[in-house]
ZAMARGU-4260 file (C-alpha; in steps of 0.2 Angstrom, whole numbers, plus 5000, padded with zeros to 4 digits):
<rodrens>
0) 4344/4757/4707 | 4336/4751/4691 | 4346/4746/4674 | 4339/4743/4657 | 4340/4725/4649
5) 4346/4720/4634 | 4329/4716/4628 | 4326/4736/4633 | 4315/4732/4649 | 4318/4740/4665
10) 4323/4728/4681 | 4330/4732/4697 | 4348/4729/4697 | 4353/4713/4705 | 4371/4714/4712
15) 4370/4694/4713 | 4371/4694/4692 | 4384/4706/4690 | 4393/4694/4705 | 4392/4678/4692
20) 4400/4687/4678 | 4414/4694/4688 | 4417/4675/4696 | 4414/4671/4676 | 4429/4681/4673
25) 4444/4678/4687 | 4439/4662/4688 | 4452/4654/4678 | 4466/4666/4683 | 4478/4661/4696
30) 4484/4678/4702 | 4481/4679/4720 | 4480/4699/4717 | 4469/4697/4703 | 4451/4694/4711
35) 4433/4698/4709 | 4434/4712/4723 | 4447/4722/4714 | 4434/4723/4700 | 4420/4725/4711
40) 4427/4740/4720 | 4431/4749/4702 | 4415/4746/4696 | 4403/4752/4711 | 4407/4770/4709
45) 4402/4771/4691 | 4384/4763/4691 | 4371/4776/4690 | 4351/4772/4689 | 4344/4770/4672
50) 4363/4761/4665 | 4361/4749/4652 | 4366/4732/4656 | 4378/4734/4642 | 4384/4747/4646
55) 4390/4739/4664 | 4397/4728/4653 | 4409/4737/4644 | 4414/4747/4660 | 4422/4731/4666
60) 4429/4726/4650 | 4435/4741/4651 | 4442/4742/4668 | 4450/4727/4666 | 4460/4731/4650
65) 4466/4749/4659 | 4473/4735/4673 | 4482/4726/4662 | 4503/4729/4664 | 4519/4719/4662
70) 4516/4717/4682 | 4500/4709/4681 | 4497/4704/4662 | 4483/4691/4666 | 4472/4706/4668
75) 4470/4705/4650 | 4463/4686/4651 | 4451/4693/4661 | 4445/4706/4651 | 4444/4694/4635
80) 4433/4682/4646 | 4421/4697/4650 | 4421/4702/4632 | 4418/4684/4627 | 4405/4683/4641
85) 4394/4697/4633 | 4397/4687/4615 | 4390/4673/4623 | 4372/4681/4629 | 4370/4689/4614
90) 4372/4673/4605 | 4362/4666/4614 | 4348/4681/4614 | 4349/4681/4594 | 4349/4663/4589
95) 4333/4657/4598 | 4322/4672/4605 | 4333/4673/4621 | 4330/4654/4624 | 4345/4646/4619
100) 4358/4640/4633 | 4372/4651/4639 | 4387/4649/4629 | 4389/4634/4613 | 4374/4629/4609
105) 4368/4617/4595 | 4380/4619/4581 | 4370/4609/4569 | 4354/4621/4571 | 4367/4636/4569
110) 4375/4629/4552 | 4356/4624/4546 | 4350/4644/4554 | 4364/4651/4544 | 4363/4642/4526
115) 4345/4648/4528 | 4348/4666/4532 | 4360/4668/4515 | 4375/4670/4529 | 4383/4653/4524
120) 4384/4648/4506 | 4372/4632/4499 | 4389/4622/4498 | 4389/4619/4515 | 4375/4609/4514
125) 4388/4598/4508 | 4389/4589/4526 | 4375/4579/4533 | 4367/4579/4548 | 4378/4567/4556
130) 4394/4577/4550 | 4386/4592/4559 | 4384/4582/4573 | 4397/4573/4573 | 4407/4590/4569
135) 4398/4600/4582 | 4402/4588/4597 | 4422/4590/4592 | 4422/4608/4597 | 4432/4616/4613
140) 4423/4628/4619 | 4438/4630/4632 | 4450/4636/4618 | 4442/4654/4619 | 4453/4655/4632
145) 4468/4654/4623 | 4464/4671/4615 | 4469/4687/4622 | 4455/4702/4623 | 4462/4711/4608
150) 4460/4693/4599 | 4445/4690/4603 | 4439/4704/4599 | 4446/4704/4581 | 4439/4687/4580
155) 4420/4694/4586 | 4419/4708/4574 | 4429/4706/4558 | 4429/4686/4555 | 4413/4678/4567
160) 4398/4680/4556 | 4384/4693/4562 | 4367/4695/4555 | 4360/4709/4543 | 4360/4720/4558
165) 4373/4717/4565 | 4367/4704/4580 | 4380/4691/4585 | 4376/4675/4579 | 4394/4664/4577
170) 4408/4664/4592 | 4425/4662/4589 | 4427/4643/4589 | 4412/4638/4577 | 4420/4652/4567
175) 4434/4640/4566 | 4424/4627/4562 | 4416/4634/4551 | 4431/4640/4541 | 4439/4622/4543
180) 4422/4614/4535 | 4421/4625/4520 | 4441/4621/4515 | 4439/4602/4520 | 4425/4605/4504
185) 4441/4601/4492 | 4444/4582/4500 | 4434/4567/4496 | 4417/4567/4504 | 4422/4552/4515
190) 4437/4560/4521 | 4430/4578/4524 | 4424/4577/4542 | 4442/4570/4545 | 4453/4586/4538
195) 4437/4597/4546 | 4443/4591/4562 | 4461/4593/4559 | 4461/4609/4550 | 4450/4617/4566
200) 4463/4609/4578 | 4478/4620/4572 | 4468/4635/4569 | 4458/4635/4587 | 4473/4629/4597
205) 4484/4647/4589 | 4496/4635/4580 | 4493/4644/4562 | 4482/4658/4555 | 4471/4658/4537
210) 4474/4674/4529 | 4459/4689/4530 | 4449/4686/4516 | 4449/4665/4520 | 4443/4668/4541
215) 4432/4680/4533 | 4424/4674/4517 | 4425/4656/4518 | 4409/4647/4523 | 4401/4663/4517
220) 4390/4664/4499 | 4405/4673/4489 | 4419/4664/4496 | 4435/4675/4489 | 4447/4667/4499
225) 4463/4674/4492 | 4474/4690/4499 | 4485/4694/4486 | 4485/4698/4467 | 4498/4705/4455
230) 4494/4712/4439 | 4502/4719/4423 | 4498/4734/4415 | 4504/4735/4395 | 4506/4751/4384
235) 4488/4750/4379 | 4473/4762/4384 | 4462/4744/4384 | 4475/4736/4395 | 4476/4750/4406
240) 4457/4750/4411 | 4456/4731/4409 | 4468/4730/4425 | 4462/4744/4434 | 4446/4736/4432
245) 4452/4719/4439 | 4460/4730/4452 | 4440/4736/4458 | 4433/4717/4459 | 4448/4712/4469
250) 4446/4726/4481 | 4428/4724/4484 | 4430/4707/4489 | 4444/4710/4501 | 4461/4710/4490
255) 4474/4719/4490 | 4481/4723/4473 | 4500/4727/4465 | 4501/4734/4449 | 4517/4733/4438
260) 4514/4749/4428 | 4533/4750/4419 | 4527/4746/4403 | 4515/4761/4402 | 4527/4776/4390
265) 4533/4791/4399 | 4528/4809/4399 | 4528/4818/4383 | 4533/4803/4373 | 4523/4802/4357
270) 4506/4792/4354 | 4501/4788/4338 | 4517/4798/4330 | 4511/4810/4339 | 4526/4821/4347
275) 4525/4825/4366 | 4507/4819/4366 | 4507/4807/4383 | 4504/4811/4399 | 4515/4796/4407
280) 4512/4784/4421 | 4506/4799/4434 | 4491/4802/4427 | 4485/4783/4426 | 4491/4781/4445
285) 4478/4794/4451 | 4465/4784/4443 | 4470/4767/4453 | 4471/4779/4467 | 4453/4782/4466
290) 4446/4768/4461 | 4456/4762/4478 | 4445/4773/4489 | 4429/4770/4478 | 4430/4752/4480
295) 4429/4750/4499 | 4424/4733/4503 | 4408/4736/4510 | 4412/4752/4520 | 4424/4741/4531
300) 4442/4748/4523 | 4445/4757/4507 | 4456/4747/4494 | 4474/4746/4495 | 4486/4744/4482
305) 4503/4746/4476 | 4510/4753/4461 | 4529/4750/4454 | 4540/4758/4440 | 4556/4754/4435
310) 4573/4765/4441 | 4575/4769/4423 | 4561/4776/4419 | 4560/4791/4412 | 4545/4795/4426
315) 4552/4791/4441 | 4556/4808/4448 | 4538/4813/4449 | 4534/4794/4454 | 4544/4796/4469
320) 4538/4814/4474 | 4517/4805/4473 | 4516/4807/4492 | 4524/4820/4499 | 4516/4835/4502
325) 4525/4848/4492 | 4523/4852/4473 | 4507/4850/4461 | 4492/4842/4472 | 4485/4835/4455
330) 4497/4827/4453 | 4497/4817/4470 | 4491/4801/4474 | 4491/4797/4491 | 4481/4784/4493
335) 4494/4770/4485 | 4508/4763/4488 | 4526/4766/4477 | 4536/4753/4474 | 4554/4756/4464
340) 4557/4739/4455 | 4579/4742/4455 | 4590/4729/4443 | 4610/4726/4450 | 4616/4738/4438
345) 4609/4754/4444 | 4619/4749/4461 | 4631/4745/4451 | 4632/4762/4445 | 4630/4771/4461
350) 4641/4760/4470 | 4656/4766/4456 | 4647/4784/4455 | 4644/4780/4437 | 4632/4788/4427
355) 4614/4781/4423 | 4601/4785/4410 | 4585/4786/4410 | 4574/4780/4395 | 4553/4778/4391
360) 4548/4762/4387 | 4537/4764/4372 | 4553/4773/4365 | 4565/4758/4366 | 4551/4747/4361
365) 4549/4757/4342 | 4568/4757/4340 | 4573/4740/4349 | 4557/4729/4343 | 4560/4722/4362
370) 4556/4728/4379 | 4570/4733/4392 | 4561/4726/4406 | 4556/4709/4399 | 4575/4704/4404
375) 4588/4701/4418 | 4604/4698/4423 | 4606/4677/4426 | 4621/4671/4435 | 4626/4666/4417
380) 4621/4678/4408 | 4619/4698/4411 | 4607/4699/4397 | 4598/4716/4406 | 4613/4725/4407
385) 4619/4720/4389 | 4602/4726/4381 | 4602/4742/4393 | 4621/4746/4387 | 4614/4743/4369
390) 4601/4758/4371 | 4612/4770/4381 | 4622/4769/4365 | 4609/4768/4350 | 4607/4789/4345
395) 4591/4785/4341 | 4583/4782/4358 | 4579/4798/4369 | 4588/4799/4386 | 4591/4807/4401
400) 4607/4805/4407 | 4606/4808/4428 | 4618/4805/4446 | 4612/4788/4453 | 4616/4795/4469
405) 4603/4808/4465 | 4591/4797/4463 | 4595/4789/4480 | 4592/4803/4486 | 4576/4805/4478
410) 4570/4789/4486 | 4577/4792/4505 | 4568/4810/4506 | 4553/4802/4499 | 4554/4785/4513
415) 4559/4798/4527 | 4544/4808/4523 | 4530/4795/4519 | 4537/4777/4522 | 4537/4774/4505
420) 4545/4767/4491 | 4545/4750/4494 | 4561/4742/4486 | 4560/4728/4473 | 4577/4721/4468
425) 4571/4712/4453 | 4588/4702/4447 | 4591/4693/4463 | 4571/4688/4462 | 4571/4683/4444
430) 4587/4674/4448 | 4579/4663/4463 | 4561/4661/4454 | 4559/4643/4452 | 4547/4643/4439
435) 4559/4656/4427 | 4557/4643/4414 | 4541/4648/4410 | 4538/4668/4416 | 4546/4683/4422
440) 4544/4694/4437 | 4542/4712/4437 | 4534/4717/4453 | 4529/4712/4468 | 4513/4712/4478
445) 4504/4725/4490 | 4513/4719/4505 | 4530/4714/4493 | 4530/4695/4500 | 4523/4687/4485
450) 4536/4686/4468 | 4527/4676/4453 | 4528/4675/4435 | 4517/4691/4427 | 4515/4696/4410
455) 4501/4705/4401 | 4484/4700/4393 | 4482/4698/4374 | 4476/4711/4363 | 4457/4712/4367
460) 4448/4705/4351 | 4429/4708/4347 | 4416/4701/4335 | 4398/4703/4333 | 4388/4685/4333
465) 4368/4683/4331 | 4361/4670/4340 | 4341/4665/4344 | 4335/4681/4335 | 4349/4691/4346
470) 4365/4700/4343 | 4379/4697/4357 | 4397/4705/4357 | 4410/4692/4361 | 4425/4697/4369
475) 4442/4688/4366 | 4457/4689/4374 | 4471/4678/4377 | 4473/4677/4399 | 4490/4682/4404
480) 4497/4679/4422 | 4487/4686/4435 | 4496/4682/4450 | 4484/4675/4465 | 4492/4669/4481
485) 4486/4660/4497 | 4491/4663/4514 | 4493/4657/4530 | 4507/4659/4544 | 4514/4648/4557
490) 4513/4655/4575 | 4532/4653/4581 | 4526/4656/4598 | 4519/4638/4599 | 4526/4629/4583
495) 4546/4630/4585 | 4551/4613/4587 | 4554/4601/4574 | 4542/4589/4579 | 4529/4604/4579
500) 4533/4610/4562 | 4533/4593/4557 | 4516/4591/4562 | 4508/4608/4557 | 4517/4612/4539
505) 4509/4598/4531 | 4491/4601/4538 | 4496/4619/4531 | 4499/4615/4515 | 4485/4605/4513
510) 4474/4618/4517 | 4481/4632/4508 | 4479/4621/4492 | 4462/4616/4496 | 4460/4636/4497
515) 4463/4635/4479 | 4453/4620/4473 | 4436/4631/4480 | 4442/4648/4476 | 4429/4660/4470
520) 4440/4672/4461 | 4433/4690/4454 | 4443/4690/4441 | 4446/4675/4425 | 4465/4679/4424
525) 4466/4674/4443 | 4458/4659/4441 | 4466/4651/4426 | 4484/4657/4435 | 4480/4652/4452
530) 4476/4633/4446 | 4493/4635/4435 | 4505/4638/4450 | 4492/4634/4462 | 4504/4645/4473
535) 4500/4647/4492 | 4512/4657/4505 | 4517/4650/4520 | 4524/4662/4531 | 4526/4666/4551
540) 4522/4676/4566 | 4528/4677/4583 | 4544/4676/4580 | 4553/4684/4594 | 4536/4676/4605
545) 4550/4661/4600 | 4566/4668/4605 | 4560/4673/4622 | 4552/4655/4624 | 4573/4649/4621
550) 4580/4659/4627 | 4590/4665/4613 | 4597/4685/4612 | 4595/4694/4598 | 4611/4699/4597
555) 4621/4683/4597 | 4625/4670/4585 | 4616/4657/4592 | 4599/4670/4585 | 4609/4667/4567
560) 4609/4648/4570 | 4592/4646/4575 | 4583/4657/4560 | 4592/4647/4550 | 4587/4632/4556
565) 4569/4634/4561 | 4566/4641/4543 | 4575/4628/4533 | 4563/4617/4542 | 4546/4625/4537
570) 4555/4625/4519 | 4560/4607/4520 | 4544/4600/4527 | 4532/4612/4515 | 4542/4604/4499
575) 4539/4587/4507 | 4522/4589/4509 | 4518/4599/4494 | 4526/4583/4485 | 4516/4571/4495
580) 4501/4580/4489 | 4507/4578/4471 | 4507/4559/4474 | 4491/4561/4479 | 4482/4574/4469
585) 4494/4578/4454 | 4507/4592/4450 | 4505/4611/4446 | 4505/4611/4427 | 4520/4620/4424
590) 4531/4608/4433 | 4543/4601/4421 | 4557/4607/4417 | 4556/4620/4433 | 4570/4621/4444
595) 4558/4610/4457 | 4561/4597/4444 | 4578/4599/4436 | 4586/4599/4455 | 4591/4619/4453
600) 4581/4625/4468 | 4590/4614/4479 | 4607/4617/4473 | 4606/4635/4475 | 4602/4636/4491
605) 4614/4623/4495 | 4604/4608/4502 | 4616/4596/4501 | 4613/4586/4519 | 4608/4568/4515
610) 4589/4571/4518 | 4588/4588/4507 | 4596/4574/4492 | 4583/4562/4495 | 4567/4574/4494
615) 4578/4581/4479 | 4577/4565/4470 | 4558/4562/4477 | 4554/4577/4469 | 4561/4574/4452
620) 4551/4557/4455 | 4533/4564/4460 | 4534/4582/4457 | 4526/4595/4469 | 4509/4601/4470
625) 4513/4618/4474 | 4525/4632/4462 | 4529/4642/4474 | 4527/4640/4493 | 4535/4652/4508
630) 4529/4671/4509 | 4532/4677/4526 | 4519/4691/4526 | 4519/4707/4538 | 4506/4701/4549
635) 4513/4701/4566 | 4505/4713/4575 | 4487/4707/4572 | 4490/4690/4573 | 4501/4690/4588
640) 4486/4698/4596 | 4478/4682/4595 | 4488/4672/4607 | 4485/4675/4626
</rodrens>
């Protein structure tokens, strides 16, 4: 029987080589019934003459995975070392004309092959020779084995770095490596082979994950590092495409995008004077629906976003009917995600069975000289329900006067049908936003983890210069809050001790801020907000990976007890070491008089234990480098994949 090698020449098959990657494969496994001769006997009945030696290859991968049960769950292990095993020749196939060793090979020549091919960015030539050396020796091979197949197969095709053609190039650990080097870029250059080695530690050892868009891009020419972005749209045709512009250069790098679009005035409000003239937020919506598919990241996935309106707007009905699949297809758009940003008093409302009314926008605005949505109801101070009351009785502002329990309705036929709305509460965010001194919040993000202070861009202003025998247009706007955020999440399955959070937070934090210090944002808004709140999201994974390891039921009080504790510890350590780094490397800029600095964060959630007081007063002392901090994303499904 002959089979076709990689290099696409013929070669009588050799049983003896197929033996060594089997061994390769169950040799780490301690399952008495999990051997090579199980594989063996699946595979002999499938080889046929003239089969590729890759396509041998996945037939074990393959049988192995079909193996894997409850029963005998170290099946998988063996199928994630036969997948990393065909990563490993082609490796070492592609980087050296098929001469390089089996495996890791010179990390060093890698880096310097891969800053030459345009695959890694000219800033990594930031580290020397003997950092790459240096560097190079520190990497554990032996980790891959902590990954599961699903994980290392993640890893090898969406985050390792491949050549033009695809060809393997980069495996899983000098992936690491390479993502640790490129953040350890924002520390001093005498310290950065230090945080290297630290930064790859809790990655390759499972302890944390980087979001997408930093495994992917960092190290890499355009390093857009950032997951999620917020924006605002006004009342304005130029505001409108300006953010749906933004919205296309976040989405080509790999963003996801939400939109706060409850400024925009309603159906058949009046433009210009005008009398039933708009055609309200819908219309607007299907055009970030498309430029969500159009802008598709390469090919790899379309652009995802999310789009919000208010309860009380007088578009709402058709904004919760954009996905279902009855009623006017042009006037669909399923390619986004709804959100329903909802204040107290609407549940108010429905919980009494009160009226509610419905308003546009652009009408209050005209009459009111103030916007409904720029307020909110405080502890002290029920400012959004005052100003709503104020409209619902001024003759002068159009309204629709409906059932709240209608529109609940509305809501829960739309979510059984298509999973969407997502709910925003917006008081009790505003309410807990430490940084309300300086910004409001009307939406939230794609994934709805992320709650930042928003507000619009200036009006666009434009002038004609002449410069060098050349005329330029100059464009001027004052930048408004683009919300940025960076993320990473604690495995819970390996960090759920105190000691461990202890440990791993800190180096967290670190990183997630050195994320921002070399950001390459797509958009100038972003950039100028980012390095304002220099905002990163620490949030968490494997979480009932954790209640298993204890032992706890989910049903129990002690499953109450032990999410409260184990998170008030990631918040406690992530304040701490956000306000080291502040010592360190300086505060965000809107820090004082924030509720970080005033003391209000911690009284409202209550931390009043002896060590919350005295990182209360240390923070008043030394400020915190970070605005905002915990965002626990949806993200455990892929990365719980990661951890055999």
């Amino acid at each position: 029987m002959q089979v076709i090698k990689r290099n696409k020449q013929l070669e009588e098959l050799n049983f003896s080589k197929l033996k060594r990657v089997i061994d390769f494969a169950v040799e780490k496994v301690k399952s008495k019934e999990i051997n090579a001769l199980a594989l063996e006997e699946q595979l002999i009945p499938q080889l046929k003459n003239n089969m590729t030696t890759k396509s041998i290859q996945e037939i074990l991968i393959q049988t192995a995975v079909e193996k894997t049960s409850i029963e005998q769950p170290e099946w998988d292990k063996v199928a994630s070392r036969l997948y990393l095993y065909d990563l490993y020749k082609e490796a070492s196939i592609n980087r050296n004309n098929n001469k390089s060793q089996f495996g890791y090979g010179n990390f060093k020549k890698l880096v310097k092959l891969l800053i030459e091919k345009k695959l890694y960015g000219d800033y990594m030539k930031a580290y020397s020779n003997a950092d790459l050396e240096i560097l190079g020796s520190y990497i554990k091979p032996e980790r891959d084995d902590l990954l599961t197949y699903i994980g290392s197969r993640t890893l090898a095709t969406r985050y390792c770095v491949r050549g033009y053609d695809g060809e393997v190039l980069e495996l899983p650990q000098e992936a690491f490596m390479g993502v640790a080097m490129a953040i350890a870029l924002a520390e001093k250059p005498s310290e950065r082979v230090k945080y290297a080695k630290k930064f790859y530690d809790v990655m390759s050892q499972l302890l944390m994950t980087e979001a997408t868009p930093t495994m992917s891009n960092a190290r890499k020419p355009f390093n857009q590092l950032s997951s999620c972005f917020i924006g605002t749209m006004d009342d304005s045709l130029e505001s409108i495409y300006q953010v749906i512009s933004s919205f296309a250069q976040v989405s080509k790098y790999a963003g996801g995008m939400g939109i706060y679009i409850g400024k925009v005035r309603a159906i058949n409000s009046d433009i210009r004077g005008f009398k039933n003239t708009s055609n309200g937020v819908i219309s607007w919506i299907k055009v970030i629906n498309d430029t969500a598919i159009s802008c598709d990241q390469l090919g790899v996935r379309k652009g995802s976003v999310s789009v919000t309106l208010d309860i009380w707007h007088r578009d709402i009905w058709e904004f919760l009917n954009l996905k279902t699949n009855n009623g006017d297809e042009r006037r669909k758009a399923h390619d986004i995600f709804p959100a329903v940003s909802i204040p107290d008093l609407f549940m108010k409302q429905l919980k009494n069975k009160e009226k509610f009314y419905l308003f546009c926008p652009h009408e209050i605005r005209k009459v009111m000289g103030w916007s409904l949505e720029d307020f909110y109801d405080d502890d002290e101070n029920e400012e959004f329900t005052k100003r709503y009351w104020e409209c619902v009785n001024n003759p002068n502002i159009p309204k629709e006067e409906v059932n709240p329990i209608d529109i609940m309705k509305a809501i829960i036929k739309s979510d059984t049908e298509t999973g969407t709305p997502f709910i925003f509460y917006r008081d009790t965010v505003n309410r807990m936003n430490p940084n309300k001194h300086c910004g409001m919040i009307y939406s939230s993000n794609l994934c709805m983890e992320i709650t930042q202070n928003m507000s619009v861009n200036g009006e666009l202003l434009r002038k004609t210069i002449n410069q060098n025998g050349e005329t330029y247009i100059v464009e001027q706007r004052k930048a408004g809050d683009f919300v940025v955020c960076n993320l990473g999440s604690i495995n819970l399955g390996r960090v759920h001790t105190e000691e461990m959070i202890a440990d791993v937070v800190p180096t967290m934090v670190r990183m997630l801020d050195n994320v921002i210090s070399i950001n390459n944002l797509p958009v100038d808004e972003a950039k100028i907000t980012n390095r304002k709140y220099r905002a990163v999201g620490i949030g968490t994974f494997g979480y009932h990976h954790a209640l298993a390891i204890n032992k706890i039921k989910w049903e129990s009080e002690e499953h109450l007890q032990f999410a409260d504790k184990i998170y008030e510890l990631i918040n406690y350590y992530a304040i701490k070491a956000s306000m080291e780094l502040a010592k360190e490397k300086g505060k965000f800029q809107e820090f004082n008089q924030s509720e970080w600095h005033t003391g209000r964060y911690f009284d409202r959630r209550n931390y009043v234990s002896d060590r919350w007081i005295e990182l209360k007063q240390q923070v008043a002392e030394n400020g915190m480098r970070n605005g905002y901090l915990i965002a626990v994303a949806p993200n455990g499904l892929l990365n719980s994949s990661f951890v055999a």
